[in-house]
N, C-alpha and C positions, 0 to 999 in steps of 0.2 A: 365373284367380285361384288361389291359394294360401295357405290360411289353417290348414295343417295348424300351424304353429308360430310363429301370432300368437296375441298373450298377451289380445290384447282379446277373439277367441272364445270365452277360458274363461268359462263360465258363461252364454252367450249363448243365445238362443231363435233358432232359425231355418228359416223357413217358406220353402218351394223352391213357389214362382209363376211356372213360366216360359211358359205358355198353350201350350208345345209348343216351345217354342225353347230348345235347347241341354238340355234335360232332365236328360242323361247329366255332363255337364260340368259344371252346378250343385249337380246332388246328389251326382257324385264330391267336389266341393270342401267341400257342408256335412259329408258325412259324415266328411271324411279330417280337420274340426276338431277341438279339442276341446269344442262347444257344449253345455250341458247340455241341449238340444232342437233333434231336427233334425224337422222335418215336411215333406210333399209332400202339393198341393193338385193336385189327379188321382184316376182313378179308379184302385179297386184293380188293376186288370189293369196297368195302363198300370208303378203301381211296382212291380209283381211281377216284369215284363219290365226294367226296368232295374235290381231287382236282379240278375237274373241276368244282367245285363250286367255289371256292376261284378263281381258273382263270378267271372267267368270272367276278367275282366282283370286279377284277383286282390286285389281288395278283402280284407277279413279278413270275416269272417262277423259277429264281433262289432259292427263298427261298421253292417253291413248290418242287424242283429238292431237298431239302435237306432232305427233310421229310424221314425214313424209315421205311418202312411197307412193311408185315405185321412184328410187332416188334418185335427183337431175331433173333438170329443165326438159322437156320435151323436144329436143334437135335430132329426133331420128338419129339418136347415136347406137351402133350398134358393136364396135371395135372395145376393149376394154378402155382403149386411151379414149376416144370419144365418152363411154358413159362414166371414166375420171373426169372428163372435160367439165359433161353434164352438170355432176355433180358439185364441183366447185364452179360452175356459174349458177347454180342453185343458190349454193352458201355465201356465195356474196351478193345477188339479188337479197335473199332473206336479213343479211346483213344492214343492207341500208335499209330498208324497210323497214325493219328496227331502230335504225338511226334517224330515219326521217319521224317514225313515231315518237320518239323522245325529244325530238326537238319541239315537234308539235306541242306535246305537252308542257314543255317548258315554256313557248310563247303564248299558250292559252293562260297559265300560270300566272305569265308576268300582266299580259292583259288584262284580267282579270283585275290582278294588284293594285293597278295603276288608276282601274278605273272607276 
């Protein structure tokens, strides 16, 4: 797959589930999107090691820095419905975050303009 310069990525949420299959080839592809959320459901060791796989095969750093894992909020969820839960109260935290940043920018913007 290759989704570095499909236009549907932009702004997409995407969660890398691969229960150990093709790991490295899933999360080169979320990361090389432009998705506003890439996450990995695994333990932390597990994406530490495939970043540093990706780095070495020359990933950019920044798109490695955007990765979050292990993925979801931290609720001690342990049931797969809870670390589903986790995980889309991740993506909509990271969401508005995003949204609150943009506006930021926009009122710094106009301030600026005006002043």
């Amino acid at each position: 797959f290759d989704f570095a310069d499909d236009p549907r990525m932009k702004g997409a949420f995407v969660v890398v589930a691969t229960q150990g299959k093709r790991d490295r080839d899933a999360l080169r592809c979320a990361l090389s999107s432009n998705a506003a959320y890439v996450a990995m459901i695994g333990s932390r060791r597990k994406a530490e090691k495939l970043k540093a796989d990706l780095l070495a095969e020359g990933m950019a750093v920044d798109n490695l820095d955007a990765l979050h894992y292990p993925a979801g909020l931290d609720i001690g969820a342990v049931t797969p419905d809870e670390i589903a839960l986790s995980v889309l109260a991740e993506i909509v935290q990271d969401r508005h975050k995003a949204d609150a940043g943009s506006k930021n920018v926009t009122a710094r913007k106009t301030s600026f303009s005006t002043g």
